[in-house]
N, C-alpha and C positions, 0 to 999 in steps of 0.2 A: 504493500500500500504506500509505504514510503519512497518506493525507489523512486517518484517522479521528482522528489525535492531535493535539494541541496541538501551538504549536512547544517549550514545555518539555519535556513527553512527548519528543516525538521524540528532540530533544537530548540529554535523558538516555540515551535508547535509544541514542544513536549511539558514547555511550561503551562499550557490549560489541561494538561495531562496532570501536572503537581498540584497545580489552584484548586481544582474541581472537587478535591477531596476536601477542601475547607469549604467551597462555596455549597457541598450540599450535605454532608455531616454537621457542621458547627452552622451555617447559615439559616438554612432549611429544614435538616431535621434533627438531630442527636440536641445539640443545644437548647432549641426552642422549647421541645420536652423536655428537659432535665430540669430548663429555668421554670416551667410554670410548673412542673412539680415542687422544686425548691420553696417558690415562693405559695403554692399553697401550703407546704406544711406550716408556713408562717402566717398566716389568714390573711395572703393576699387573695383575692376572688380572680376568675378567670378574665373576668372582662376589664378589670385593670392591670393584671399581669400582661395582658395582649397590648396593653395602653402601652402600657410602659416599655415592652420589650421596643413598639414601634418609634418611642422616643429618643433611642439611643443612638440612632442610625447615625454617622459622622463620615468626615473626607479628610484626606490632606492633600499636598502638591509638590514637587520637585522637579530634578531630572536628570540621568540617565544611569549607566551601570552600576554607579558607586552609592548612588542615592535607593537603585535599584534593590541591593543588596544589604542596605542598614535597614527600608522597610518590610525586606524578606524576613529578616532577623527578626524584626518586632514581632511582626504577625506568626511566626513560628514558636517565637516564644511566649508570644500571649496565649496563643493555643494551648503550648503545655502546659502553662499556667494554671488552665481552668481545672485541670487534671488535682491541683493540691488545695483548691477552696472547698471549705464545709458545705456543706449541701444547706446549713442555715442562716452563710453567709451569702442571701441571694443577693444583695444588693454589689457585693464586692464581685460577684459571678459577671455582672454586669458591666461592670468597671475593667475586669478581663478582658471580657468579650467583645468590649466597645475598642481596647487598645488592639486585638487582632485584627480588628475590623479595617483600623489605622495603618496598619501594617500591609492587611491585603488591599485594601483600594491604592495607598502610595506604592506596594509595587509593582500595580498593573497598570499607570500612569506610565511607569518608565518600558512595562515589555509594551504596550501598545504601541508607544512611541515606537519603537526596536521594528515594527513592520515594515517602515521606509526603508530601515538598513538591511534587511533581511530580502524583500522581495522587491521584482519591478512591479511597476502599479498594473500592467496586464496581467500577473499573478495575484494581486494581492485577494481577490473575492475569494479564488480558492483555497489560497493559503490561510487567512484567516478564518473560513468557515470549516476547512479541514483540521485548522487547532481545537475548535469547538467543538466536532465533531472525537476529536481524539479525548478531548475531557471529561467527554460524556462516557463516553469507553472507557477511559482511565477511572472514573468516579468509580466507578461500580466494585472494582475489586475493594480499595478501602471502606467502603459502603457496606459491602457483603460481609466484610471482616468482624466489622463493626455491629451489624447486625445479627452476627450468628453470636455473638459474643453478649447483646442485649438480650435477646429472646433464650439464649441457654441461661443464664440468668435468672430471669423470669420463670422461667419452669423448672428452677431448682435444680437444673441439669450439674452447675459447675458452682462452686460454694462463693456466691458473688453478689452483694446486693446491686439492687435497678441505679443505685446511683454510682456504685463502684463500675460499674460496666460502662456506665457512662464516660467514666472517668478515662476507663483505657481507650473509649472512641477519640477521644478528645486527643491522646499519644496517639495512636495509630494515627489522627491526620495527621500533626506536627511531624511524624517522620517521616510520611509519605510526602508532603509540602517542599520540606525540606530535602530529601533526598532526590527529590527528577529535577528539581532547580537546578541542579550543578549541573548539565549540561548545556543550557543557556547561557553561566556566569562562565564557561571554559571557550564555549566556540562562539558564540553571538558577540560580534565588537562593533561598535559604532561606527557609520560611514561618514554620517553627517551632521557636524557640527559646526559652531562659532567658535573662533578660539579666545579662548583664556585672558583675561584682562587686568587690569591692578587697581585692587580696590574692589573687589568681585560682590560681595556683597551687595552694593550702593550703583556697580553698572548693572547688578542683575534685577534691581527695580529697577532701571532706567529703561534696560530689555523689556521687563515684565509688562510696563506701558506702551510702550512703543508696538508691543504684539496685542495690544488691547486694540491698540489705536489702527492695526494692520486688518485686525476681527472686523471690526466695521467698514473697512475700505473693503474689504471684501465680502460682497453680498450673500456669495454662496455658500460662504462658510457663516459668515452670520448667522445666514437665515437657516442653515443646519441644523446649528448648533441650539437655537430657540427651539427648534420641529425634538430635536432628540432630546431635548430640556424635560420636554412635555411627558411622549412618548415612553421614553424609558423608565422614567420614576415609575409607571404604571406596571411597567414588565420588572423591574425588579422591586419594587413592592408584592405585587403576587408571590413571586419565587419567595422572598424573606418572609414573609406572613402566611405561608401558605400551611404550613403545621400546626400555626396558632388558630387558624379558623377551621381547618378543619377538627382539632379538639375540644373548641369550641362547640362544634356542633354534633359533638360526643363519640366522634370517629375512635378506637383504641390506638392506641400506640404504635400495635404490629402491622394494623391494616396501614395507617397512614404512611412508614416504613417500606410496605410491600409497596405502596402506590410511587411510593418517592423512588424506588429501584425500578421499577416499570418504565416510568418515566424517565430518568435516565437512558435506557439500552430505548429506549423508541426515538429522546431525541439526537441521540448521535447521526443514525441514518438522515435524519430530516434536515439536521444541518449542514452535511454534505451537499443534502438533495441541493439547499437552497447557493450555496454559492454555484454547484451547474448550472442552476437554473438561472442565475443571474448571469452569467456568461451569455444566456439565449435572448433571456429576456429584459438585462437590465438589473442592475440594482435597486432602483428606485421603484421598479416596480415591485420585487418581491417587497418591501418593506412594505409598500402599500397593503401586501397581501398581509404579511406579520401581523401589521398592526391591525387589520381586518377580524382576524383573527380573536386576537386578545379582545379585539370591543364583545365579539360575540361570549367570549370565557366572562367576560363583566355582566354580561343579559342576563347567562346560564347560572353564572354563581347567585344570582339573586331568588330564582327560584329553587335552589338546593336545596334539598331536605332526606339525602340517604346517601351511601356510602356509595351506591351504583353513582349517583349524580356526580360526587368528588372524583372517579373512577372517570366518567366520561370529562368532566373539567379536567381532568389533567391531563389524558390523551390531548384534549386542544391544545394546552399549553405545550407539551411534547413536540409537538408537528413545528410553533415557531418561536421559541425562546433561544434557540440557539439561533439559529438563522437573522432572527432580527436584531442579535446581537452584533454577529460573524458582521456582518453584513454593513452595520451602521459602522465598525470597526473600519473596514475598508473604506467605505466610500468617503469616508470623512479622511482617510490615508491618501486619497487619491487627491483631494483637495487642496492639503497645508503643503507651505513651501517645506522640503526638506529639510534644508538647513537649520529651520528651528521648528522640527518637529517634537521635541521636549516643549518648547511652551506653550503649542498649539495644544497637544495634546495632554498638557496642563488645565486648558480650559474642557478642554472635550471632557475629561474625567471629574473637572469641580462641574460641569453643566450637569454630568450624568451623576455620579455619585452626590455631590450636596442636592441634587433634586430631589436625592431620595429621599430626603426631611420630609418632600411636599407629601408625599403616599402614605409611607405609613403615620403621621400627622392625619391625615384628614381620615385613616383609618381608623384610626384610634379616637380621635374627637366624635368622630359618627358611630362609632361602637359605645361611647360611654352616653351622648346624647340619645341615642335612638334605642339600644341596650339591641341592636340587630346585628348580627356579623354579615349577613348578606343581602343589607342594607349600605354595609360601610362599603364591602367589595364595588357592589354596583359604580358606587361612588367615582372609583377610578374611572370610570370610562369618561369623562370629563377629560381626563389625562390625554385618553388618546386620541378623542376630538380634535381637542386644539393640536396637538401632535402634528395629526395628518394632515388638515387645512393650512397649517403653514408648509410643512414638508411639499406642498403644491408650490410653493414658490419657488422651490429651490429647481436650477438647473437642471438636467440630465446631466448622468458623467461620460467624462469623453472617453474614456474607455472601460 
């Protein structure tokens, strides 16, 4: 499957191969359970434990190999972190969780950036949505590990309680995270950069501005970068919330588990699918399709009410979470000048990640307001309205 790619290519690809084991153990499922159990033993209620976990969401910004790898570090060792907090220190669980969080969004600032250096912009649809596609795949094994390791537990199979297993899921990612990284920090090097200046600090807001100031001169990344503002807060709100609402609405643990590895192995395929199919048809058009997508997952979740309905919402999400990911990764590659593709892609990740405030935020406000979890879901499709309707503005890409 690999031979079509360089070995930089690949490398970088094998980094959503290392992330994925954080973005769906700690993100999406092993953490979200362990926290609102935590915090129920301590009489927090479910529908303010969902508040809160959505409050936490944060971002940072840098850029490139070296910045790369001090917020690897972080995020690796906040993860094992979470591995030594008491199960009734929920709020410090938190405080963990939030510094991994730190650590994985700064250093996927610097490998996004890394896809100018890696691929020509006539490869990057596939090379990107074939990273996604390997993460999806790569997930599964720490996932699996992870789960046979929680449900033997649970049935008294291995002498372990539900929070001690938890615990070893939380190791299992950190060494997985951290171990397929090191083939990106060995062969992945920068092509494209600005050089080095005296007084680095004090020129690098001088840059900082000056590329704010470039954002607006240029329309189509402007107007991008507004369209995927919208848009993706809505698609990574779902994925991060999506454990909490489903045990909210009284799903078990195992099933939600089983749902979240299904989903996985269904969306690697799809995210392949979508960067060929962007080759045929354009990128901008699948993304239209993406986010079509996702509005219909916001209709459906609002009438949810059994474990078959969370089963078919998540087949939809399967089909384009990756892809609209892959996808908005390239074409926004295709966009920024190279040469400061660190602080373009500085903004591309505060656009995409600090928007994440905006979702689980109105998530959470509409679940304590309304006391409805799929009431609040609904809610996102707002997100992807305005999304799409700007994304109308934007250009086609030239290649």
């Amino acid at each position: 499957m690999m031979k079509r790619f360089s070995k930089e290519e690949s490398s970088w690809m094998l980094y959503d191969w290392a992330n994925s084991a954080y973005s769906v153990i700690i993100m999406t499922a092993v953490f979200p359970l362990f926290f609102k159990a935590a915090a129920a033993e301590n009489g927090v209620s479910a529908a303010d434990s969902t508040a809160y976990l959505g409050y936490t969401i944060a971002d940072y910004k840098g850029c490139k190999k070296r910045f790369f790898a001090f917020f690897l570090l972080i995020g690796v060792a906040g993860t094992a972190a979470l591995a030594l907090i008491p199960g009734e220190s929920w709020m410090l669980l938190l405080i963990c969780y939030t510094i991994s969080t730190i650590g994985f969004a700064g250093s996927n600032v610097f490998y996004d950036a890394f896809l100018v250096d890696v691929a020509a912009k006539e490869r990057m649809n596939m090379v990107s949505a074939r990273g996604f596609g390997l993460g999806y795949i790569g997930s599964t094994i720490p996932f699996l590990l992870s789960i046979a390791v929680i449900l033997s537990a649970q049935a008294e199979v291995i002498p372990l309680s539900a929070q001690a297993a938890g615990r070893i899921a939380f190791l299992i990612t950190a060494a997985w995270w951290g171990l397929f990284s090191i083939p990106l920090l060995l062969r992945v090097r920068q092509r494209y950069y600005i050089e080095r200046e005296p007084r680095l600090v004090l020129s690098s807001f001088i840059r900082l501005a000056g590329t704010l100031k470039q954002i607006r001169k240029h329309r189509a990344l402007f107007l991008f970068l507004l369209a995927y503002f919208f848009y993706i807060d809505g698609v990574g709100t779902i994925i991060t919330m999506s454990t909490s609402y489903g045990a909210d609405l009284g799903i078990s643990a195992a099933n939600l588990l089983i749902v979240l590895f299904v989903t996985q192995v269904v969306a690697a395929p799809f995210s392949i699918l979508y960067g060929r199919l962007a080759e045929r048809f354009k990128g901008k058009t699948m993304l239209y399709a993406g986010i079509g997508v996702y509005m219909i997952v916001c209709t459906y979740a609002y009438f949810m009410d059994s474990a078959f309905d969370f089963w078919v919402l998540a087949m939809l999400v399967a089909t384009s979470q990756g892809g609209i990911q892959a996808l908005s990764r390239s074409y926004f590659a295709k966009l920024v000048p190279k040469q400061n593709a660190n602080e373009f892609f500085g903004f591309y990740n505060i656009f995409g990640k600090f928007a994440s405030i905006i979702g689980p935020l109105l998530i959470a406000v509409t679940a304590q307001l309304t006391g409805n979890s799929s009431a609040a879901v609904f809610s996102l499709i707002l997100l992807f309205v305005i999304g799409i309707a700007i994304l109308a503005f934007v250009p086609e890409e030239t290649v």
